[in-house]
VOKELUM-642617 format. One record per residue: y, z, x of N, C-alpha, C, CB in turn; residue in three letters. Coordinates in steps of 0.001 Angstrom, whole numbers, plus 500000, padded with zeros to 6 digits. Atoms other than C-alpha are relative to their C-alpha. Glycine has a CB too. Layout:
<rs>
YZXYZXYZXYZXALA...
</rs>
This chain:
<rs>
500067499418498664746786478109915939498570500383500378500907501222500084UNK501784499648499499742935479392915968499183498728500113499034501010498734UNK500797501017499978741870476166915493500443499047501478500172499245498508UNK499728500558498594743740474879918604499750500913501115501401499571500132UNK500302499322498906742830477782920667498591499852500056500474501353500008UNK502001500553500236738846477098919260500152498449501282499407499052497317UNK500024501435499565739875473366920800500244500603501447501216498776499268UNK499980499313498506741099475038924091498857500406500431500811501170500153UNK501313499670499195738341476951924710498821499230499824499565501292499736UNK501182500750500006735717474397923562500109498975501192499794499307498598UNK500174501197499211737139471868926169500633500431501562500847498638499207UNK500145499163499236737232474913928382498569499753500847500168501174499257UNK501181500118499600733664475103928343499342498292500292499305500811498939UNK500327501473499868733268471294928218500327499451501323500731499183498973UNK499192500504498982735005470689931537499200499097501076500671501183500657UNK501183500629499228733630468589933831501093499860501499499223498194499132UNK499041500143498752736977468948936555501024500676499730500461498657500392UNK499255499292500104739821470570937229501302499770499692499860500472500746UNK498629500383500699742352469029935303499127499479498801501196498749500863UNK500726499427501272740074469180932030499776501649499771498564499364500025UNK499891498415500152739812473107932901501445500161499472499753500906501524UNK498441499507500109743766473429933314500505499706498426501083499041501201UNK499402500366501072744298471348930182499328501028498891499825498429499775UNK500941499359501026741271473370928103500892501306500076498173500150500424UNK499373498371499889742923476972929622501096499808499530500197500786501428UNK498184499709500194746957475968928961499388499875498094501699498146500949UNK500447499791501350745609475137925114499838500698499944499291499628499426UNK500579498488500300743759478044924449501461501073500330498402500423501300UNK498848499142499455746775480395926427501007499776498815500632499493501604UNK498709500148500876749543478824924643500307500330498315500253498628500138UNK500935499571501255747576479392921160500393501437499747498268499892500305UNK500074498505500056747230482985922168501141500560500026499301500583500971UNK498864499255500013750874483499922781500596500453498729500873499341500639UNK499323499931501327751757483044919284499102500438499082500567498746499534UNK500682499041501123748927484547917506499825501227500398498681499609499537UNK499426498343500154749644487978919338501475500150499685499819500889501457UNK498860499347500590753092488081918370500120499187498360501487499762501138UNK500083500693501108752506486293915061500603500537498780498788499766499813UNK498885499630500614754087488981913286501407500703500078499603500384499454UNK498968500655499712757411488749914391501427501388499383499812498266499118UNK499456498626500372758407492254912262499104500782500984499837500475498291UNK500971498539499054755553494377914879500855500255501567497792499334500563UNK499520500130498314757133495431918147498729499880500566500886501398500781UNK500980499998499069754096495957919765499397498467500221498938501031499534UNK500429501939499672753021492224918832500820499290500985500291498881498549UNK499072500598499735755908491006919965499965500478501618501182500282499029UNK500053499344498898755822493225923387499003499409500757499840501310499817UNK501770500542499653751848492052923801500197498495500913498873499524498088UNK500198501268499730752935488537923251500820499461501276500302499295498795UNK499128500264499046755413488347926176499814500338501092500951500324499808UNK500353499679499048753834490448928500498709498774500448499733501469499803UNK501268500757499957750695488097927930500662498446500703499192499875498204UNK499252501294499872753132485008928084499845500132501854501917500013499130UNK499662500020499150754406486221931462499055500368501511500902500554499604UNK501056500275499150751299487096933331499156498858499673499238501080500094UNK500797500728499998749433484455932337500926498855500670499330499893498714UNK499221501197499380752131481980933561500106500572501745501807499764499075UNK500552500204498363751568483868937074498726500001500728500464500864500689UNK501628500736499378748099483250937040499477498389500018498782500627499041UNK500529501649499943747951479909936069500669499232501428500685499016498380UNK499224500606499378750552479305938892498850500653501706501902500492499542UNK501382499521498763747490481146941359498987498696500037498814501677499349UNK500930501029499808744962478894939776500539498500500379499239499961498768UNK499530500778499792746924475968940113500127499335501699500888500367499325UNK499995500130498541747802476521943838498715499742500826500541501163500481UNK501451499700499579744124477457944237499138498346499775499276501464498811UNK500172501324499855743132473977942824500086499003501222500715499656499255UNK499377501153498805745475472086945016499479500290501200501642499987500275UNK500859499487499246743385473965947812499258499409500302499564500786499748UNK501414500413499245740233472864947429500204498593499763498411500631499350UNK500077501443500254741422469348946335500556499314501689501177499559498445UNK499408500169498487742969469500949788498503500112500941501337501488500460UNK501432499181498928739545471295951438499211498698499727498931501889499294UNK501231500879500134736921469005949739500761498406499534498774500756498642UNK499500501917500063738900465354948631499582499839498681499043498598501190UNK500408500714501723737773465690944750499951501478499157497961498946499849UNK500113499232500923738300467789941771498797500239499396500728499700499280UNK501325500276501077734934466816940007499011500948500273499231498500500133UNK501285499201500180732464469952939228499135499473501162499252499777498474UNK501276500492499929729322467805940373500358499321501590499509498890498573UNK500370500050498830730301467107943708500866500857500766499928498752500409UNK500030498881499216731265470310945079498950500266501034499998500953499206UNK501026499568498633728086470532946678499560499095501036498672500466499564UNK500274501209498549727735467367948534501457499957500843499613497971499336UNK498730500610498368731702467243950174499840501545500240502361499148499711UNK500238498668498685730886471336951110499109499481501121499079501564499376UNK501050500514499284728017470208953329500788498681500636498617499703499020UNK499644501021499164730279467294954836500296500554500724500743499126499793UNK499683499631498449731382467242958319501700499894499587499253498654501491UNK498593500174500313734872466051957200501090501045499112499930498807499334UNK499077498391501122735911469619954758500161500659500715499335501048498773UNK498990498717500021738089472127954967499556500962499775500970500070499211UNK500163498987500626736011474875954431501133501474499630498976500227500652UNK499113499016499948738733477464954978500733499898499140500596500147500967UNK498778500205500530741306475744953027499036499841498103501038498321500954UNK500323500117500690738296475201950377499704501711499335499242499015500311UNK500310498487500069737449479127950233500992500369499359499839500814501249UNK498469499337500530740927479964950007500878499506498664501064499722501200UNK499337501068501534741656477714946947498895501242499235499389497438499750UNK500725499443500872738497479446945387500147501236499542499030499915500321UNK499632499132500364739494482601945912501734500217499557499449500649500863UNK499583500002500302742702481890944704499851499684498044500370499668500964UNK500796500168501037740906480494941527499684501556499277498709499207500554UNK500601498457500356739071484016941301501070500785499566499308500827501270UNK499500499552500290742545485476940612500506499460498410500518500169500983UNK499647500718501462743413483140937385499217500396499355500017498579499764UNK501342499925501135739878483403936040499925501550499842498260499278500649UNK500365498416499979739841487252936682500955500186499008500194500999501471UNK498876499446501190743389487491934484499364499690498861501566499295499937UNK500020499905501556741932485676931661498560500884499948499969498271499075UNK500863498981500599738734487797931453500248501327500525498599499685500190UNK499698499095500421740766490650932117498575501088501592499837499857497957UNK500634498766498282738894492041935650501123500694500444499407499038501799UNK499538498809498971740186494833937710499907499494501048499281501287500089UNK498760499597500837742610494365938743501190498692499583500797501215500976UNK499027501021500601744091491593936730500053500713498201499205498034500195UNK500355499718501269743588493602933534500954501102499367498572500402500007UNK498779499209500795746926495601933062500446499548498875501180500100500684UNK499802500414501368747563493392930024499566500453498820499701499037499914UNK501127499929501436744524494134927942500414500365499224498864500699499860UNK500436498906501514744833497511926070501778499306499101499976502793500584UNK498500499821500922749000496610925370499684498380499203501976500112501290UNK500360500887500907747795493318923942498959500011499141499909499121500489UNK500628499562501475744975494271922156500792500984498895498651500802500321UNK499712499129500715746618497046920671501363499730498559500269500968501109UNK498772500513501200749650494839919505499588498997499300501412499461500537UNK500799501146500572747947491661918628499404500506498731498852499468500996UNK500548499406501020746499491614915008498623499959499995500459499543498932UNK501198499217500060742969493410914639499109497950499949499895501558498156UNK500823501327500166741336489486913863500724499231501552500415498988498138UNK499543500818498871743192487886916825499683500611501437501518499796499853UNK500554499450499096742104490350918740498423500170500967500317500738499540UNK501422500595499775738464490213918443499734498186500462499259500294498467UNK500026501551499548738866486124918953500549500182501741501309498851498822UNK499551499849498370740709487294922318498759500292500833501129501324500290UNK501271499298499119737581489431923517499001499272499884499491501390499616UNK500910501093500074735380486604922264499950498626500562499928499822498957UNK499715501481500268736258483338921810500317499770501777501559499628498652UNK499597500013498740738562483449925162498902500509500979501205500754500076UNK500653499084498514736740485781927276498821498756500116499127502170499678UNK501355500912499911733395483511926368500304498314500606499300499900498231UNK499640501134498836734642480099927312500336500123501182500886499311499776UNK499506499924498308736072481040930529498927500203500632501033501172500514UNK501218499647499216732739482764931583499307498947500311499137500866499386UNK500766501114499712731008479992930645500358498735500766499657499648498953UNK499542500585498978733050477685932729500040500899501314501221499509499616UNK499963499255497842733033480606935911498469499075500210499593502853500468UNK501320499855499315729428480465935394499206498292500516498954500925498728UNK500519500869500086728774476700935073500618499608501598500200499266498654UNK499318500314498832731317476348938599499444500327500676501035500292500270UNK500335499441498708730076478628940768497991499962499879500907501873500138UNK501653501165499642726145477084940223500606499050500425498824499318498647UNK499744501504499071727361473734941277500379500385501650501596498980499246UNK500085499628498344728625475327944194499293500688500569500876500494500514UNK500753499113499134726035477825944891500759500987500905499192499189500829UNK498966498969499501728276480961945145499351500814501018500564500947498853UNK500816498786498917725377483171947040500082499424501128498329500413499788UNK499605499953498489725919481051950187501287500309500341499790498805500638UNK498846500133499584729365482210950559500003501877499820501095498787499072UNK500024498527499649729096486156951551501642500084499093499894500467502101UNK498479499490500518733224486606951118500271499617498542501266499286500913UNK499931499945501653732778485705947485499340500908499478499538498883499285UNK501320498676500549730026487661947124500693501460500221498239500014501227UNK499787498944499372731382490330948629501701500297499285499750499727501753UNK499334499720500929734749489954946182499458500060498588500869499285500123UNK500606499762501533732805489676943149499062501157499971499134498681499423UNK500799498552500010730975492692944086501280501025499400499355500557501875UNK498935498695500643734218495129944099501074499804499059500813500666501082UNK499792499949501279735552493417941162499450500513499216500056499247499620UNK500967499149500523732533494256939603499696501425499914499225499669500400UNK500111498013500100732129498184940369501349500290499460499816501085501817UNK498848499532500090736087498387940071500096499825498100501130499090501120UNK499492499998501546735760496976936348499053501343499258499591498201499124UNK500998499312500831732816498951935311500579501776500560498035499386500489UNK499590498604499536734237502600936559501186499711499997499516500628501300UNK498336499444500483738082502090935627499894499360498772501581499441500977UNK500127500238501352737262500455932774499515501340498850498974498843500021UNK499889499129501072735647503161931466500574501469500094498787500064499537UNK498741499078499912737683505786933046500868500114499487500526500040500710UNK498301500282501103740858504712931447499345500165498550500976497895500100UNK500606500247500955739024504266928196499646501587499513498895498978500333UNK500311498402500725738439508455927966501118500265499174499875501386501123UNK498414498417499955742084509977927950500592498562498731501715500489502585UNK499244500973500870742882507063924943499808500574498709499509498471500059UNK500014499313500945743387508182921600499958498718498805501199501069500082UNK499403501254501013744268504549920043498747499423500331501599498975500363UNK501440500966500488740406502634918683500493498844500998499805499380497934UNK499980501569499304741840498773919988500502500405501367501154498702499192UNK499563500125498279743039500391923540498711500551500667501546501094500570UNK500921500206499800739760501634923461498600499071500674500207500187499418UNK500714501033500288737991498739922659500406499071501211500260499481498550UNK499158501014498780740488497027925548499167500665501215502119500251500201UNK501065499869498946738685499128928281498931500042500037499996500686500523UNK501732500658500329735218498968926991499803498322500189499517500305498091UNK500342501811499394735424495140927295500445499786501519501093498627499011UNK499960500302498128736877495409930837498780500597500997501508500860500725UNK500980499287499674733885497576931381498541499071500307499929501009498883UNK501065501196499718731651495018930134499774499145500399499655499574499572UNK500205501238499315732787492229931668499599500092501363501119499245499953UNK500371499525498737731798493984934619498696500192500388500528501042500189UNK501493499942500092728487494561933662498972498679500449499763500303498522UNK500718501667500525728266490626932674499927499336501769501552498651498536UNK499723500536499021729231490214936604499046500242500756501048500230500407UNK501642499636499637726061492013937850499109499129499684499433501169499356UNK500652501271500601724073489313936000500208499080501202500730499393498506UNK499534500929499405726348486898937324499536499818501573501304500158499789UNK500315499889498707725699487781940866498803500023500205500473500915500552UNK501025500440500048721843487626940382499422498946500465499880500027499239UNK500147500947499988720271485204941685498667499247499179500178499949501123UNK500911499994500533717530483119940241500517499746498410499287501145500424UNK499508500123501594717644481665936572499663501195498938499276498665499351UNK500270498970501116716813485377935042501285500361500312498730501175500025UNK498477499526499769720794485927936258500621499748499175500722499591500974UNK499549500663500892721711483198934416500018500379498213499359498957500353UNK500121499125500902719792484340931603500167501495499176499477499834500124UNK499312498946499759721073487900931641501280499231499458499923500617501525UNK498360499828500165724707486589931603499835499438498294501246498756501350UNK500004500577501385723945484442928392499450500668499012499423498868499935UNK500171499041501252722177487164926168501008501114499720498702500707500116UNK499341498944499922724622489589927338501393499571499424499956500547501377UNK498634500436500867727419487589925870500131499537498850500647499154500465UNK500578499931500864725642487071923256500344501148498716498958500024500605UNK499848499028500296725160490413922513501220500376499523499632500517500749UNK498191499342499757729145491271923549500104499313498516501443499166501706UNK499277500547501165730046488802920916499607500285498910500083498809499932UNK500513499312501626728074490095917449500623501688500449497594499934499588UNK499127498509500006729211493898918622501226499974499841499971500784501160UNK498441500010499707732757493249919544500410499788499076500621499199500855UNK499531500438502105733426491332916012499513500392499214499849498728499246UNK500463498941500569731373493928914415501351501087500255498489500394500665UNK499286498792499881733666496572915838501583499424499432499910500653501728UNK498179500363500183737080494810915495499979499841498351500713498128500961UNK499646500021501524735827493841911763499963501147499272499194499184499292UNK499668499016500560735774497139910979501347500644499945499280500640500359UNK498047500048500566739286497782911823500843499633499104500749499429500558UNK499390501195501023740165494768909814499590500590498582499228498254500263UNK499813499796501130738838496364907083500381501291499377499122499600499599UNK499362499005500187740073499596907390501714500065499953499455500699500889UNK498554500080499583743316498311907944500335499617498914500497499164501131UNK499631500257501333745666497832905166501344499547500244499872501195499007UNK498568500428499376749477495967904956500677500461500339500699499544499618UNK499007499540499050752054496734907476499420501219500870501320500426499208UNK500476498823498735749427499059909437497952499793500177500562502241499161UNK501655500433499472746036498735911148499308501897500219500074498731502185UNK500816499077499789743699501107911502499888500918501230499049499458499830UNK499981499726497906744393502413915567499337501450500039502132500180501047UNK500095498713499355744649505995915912498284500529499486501458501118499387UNK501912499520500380741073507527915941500026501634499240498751500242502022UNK500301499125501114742255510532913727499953499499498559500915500990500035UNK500027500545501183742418508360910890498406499084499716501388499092499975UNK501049500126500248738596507828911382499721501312499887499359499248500742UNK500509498803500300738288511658910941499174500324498858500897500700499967UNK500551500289501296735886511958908196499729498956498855500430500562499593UNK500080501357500680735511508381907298498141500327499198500196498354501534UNK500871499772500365731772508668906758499945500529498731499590500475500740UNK500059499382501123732385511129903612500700499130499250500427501305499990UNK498797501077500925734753508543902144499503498822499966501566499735500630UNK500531501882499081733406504935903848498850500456500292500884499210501768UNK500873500047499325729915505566904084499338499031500919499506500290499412UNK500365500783498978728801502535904911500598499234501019499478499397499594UNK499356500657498825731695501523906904499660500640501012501376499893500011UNK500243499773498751731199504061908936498622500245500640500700500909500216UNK501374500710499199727127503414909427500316498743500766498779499515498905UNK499880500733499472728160500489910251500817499790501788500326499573498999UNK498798499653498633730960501177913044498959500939500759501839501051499499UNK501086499182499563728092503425913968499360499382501245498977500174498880UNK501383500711499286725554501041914800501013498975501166498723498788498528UNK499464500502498628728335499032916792500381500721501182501020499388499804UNK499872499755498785729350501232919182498544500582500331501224500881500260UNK501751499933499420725324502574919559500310498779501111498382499460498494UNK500275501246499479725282498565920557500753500153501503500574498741498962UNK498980500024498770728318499254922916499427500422500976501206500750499929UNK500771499235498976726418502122924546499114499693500202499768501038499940UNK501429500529499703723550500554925098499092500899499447499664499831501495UNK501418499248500496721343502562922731498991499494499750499997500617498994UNK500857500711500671718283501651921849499590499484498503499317500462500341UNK499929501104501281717411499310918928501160499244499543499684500628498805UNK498893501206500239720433497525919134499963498815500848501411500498500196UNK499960501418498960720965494179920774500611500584501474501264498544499275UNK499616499855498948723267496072923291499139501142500953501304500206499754UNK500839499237498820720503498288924931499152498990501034498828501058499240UNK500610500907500083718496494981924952500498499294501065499981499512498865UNK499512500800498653721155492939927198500734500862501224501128498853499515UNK499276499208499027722029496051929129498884499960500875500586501474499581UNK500936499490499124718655496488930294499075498526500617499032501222499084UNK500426501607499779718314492152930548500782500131501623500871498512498549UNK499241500406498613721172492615933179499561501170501519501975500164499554UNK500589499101498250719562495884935362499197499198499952499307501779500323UNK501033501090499704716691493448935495500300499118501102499799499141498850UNK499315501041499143718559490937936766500871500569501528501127499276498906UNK499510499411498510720052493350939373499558500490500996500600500738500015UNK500493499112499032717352495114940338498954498588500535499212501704499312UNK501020501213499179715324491646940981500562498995501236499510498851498803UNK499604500834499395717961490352942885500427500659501242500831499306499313UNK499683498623498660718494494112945351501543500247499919499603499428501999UNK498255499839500011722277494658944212499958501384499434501059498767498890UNK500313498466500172721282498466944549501390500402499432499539500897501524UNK498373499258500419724848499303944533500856500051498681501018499354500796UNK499259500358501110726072497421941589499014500867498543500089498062499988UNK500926498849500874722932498953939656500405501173499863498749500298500482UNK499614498319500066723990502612940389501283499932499476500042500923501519UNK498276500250500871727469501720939534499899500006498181500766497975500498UNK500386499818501844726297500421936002499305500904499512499237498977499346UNK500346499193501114724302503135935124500896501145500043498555500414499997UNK499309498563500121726668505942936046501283499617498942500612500687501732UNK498700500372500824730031503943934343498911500116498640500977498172500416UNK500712500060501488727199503664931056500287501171499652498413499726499818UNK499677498565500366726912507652931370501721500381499433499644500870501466UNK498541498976500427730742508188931253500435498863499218501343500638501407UNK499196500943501029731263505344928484499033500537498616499897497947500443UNK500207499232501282729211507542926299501152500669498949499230501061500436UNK499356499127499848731566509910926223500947499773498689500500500042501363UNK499032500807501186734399507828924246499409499347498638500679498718500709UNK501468500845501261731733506160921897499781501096499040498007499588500850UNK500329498892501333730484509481920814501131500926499665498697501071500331UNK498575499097500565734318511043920609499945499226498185502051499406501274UNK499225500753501360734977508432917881498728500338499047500442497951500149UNK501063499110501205731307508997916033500260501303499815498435500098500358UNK500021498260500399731982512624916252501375500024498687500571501310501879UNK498726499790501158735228512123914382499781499493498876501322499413500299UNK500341501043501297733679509257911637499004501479499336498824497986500523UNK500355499380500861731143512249910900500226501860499501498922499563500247UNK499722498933500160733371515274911258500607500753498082500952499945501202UNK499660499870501393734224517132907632501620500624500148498800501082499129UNK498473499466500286738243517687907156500295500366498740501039499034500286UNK498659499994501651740232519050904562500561499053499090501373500343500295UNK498771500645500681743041516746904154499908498833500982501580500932499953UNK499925500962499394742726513118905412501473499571500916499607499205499041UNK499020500467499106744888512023908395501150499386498973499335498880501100UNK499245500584500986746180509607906053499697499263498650500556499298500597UNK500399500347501168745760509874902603499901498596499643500710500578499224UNK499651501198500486747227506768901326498767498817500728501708499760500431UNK500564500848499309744629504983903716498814499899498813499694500442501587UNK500948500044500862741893506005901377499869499812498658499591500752500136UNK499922500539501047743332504904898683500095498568499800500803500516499550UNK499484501713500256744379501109899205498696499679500953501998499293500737UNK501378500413499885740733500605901045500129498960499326498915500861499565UNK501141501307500502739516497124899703499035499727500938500667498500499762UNK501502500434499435735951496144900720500120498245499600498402501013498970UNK500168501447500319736574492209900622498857499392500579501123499237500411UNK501654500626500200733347490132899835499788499208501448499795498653498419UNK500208500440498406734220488087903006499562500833501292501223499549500421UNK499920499164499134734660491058905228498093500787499583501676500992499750UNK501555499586500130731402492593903498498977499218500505499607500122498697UNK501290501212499906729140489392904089499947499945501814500574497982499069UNK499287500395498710730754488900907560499160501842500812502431499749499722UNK500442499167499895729949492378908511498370500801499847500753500178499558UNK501116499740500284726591492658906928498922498795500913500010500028498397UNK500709500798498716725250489638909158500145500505501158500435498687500245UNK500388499914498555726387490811912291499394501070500033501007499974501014UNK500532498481499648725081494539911670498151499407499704500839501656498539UNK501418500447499767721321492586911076499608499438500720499519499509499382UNK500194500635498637721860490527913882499617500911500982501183499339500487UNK499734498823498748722717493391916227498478500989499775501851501208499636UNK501241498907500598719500495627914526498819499302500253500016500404498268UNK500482500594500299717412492826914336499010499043501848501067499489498905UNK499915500517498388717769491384918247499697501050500535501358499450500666UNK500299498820499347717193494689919077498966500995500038500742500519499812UNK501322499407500644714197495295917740499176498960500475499921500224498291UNK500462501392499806713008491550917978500955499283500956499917499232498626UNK499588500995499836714472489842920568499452498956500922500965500273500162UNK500625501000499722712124487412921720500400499087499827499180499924499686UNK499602501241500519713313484846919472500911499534500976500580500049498627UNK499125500024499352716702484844921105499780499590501374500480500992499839UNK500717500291498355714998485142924789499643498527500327498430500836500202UNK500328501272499857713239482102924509500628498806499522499019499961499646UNK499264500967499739715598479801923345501081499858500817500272499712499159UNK499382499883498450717955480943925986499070499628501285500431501571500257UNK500462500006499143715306480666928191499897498391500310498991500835499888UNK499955501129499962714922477082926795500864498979500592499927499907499159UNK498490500882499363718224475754927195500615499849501409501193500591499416UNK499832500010498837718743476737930285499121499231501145500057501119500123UNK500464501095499355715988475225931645499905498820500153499443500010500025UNK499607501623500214717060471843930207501542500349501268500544499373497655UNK498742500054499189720338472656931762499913499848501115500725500910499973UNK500187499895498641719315473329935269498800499010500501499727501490500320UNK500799501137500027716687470374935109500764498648500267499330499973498705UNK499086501114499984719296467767934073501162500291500638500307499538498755UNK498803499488499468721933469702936338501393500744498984500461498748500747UNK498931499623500948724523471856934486501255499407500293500192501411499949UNK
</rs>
């Protein structure tokens, strides 16, 4: 199943039309149904996987309609000439708009925007701790990279009423994302509005214009992806059979027990919050760049005030990893601990990545900077 949802989303991002998207997204989706309910004794898996089943089958039935739209508006599915039948005398613009923003509702469910993002926290939370992080990754990252490769071909900034929905998607994710994300007590429902948070961030970028937008969105997902599977692999290894790691009193005094797990879980959410010397201060402050060069005053003030109140939750859970207790939440947890060599190795790369990019990330910069300019040379 991961290996056919890897194949989904690789021929996600590969797409070159819109019946190579549909086929790349129903792969990937159908993948995901069965590796959140995968264990089959969890209710919550099982709950996740059905709720997930059943909205995603009324988004695909949005994007779908939305397709048949613009195949109606413009006379061709194919990426690469979006921008020559807009500019004909013979389109539909209206009927092409209205497909797109029907589009904008599919693509918003699978990366989980506001407000298509009532799914998240009950599927992260049931889904297992590794399938989860592949959700916030793997998925979320192909799709972007197909929004982002679409809406260049079409040149989204001439079209105000897009602009002007991807704006209050954008503020709406980054300020209920991390609103909801206070009053939570459960780590992965957490972790579910912090990524709706960020993908909100990644949309500021997005809306940039100019290839430092571009660039922005691609370090910043970058970034997302070594934190996010940093944070989720710490679950994974706090977690032990027939129970995961969730509730955030059972990080109460981890630090005295798990030192370096919990340096580690440390330095990822730092990354989350955009502290400095991590990779995630690095692509937080790639994407105000990108916002403030492009005058999206609004969306700027938005992201830094949602940053302020996504402290908040970040440093609840450090406060608890280095608070001193008595009597552990749950003993038995600290006893069946294993540190597996995979999970160690796996863990110890991304926490030098994340330290490392964040200190140094030039390297990184400039071959993003590279690629992209091949890309937008030879047309993406």
């Amino acid at each position: 199943m991961l290996f056919i949802a890897t194949l989904g989303s690789s021929l996600l991002v590969a797409s070159i039309d819109f019946i190579s998207f549909f086929l790349g997204l129903e792969i990937l989706s159908v993948s995901l149904y069965v590796l959140i309910s995968y264990f089959r004794t969890n209710e919550n898996g099982l709950e996740g996987g059905i709720k997930y089943l059943v909205l995603a089958a009324t988004s695909a039935a949005f994007l779908l309609f939305g397709m048949a739209l613009v195949y109606s508006g413009l006379g061709t599915m194919a990426f690469n000439q979006f921008t020559s039948r807009i500019s004909s005398p013979d389109t539909n613009l209206i009927l092409a708009v209205t497909g797109f923003s029907m589009i904008i509702i599919g693509v918003g469910f699978k990366l989980a925007l506001v407000p298509f993002h009532l799914w998240t926290p009950d599927v992260y939370q049931g889904a297992p701790a590794p399938v989860t992080a592949f959700i916030a990754t793997v998925s979320k990252g192909g799709m972007f990279a197909l929004m982002l490769r679409l809406f260049v071909e079409i040149n989204v900034h001439q079209y105000p009423s897009l602009i002007l929905t991807f704006t209050i998607i954008a503020a709406a994710s980054m300020l209920i994302g991390n609103l909801l994300a206070i009053r939570q007590n459960n780590i992965k429902r957490i972790l579910a509005y912090s990524s709706i948070a960020h993908l909100g961030y990644v949309l500021v970028a997005f809306l940039a214009t100019g290839s430092l937008g571009i660039q922005a969105v691609t370090f910043y997902l970058v970034a997302y992806f070594i934190t996010t599977l940093g944070a989720f692999g710490v679950v994974t290894v706090l977690s032990v059979k027939d129970h995961e790691a969730e509730d955030i009193k059972e990080y109460e005094g981890l630090f005295w027990s798990h030192p370096v797990i919990a340096a580690v879980f440390t330095v990822m959410l730092f990354s989350l919050a955009g502290i400095p010397l991590t990779i995630g201060f690095i692509s937080k402050y790639y994407v105000l760049a990108a916002g403030i060069n492009s005058s999206l005053w609004f969306l700027v003030i938005v992201l830094v005030v949602s940053s302020a109140v996504g402290l908040y939750y970040y440093l609840r859970i450090i406060t608890a990893m280095y608070r001193q207790v008595v009597e552990s939440y749950d003993k038995s947890l600290k006893i069946k601990i294993s540190f597996p060599l995979s999970g160690g190795i796996a863990l110890t790369i991304l926490t030098v990545l994340l330290i490392w990019y964040g200190i140094f990330p030039s390297a990184l910069i400039t071959a993003i900077q590279s690629i992209i300019n091949i890309k937008l040379g030879s047309g993406i």
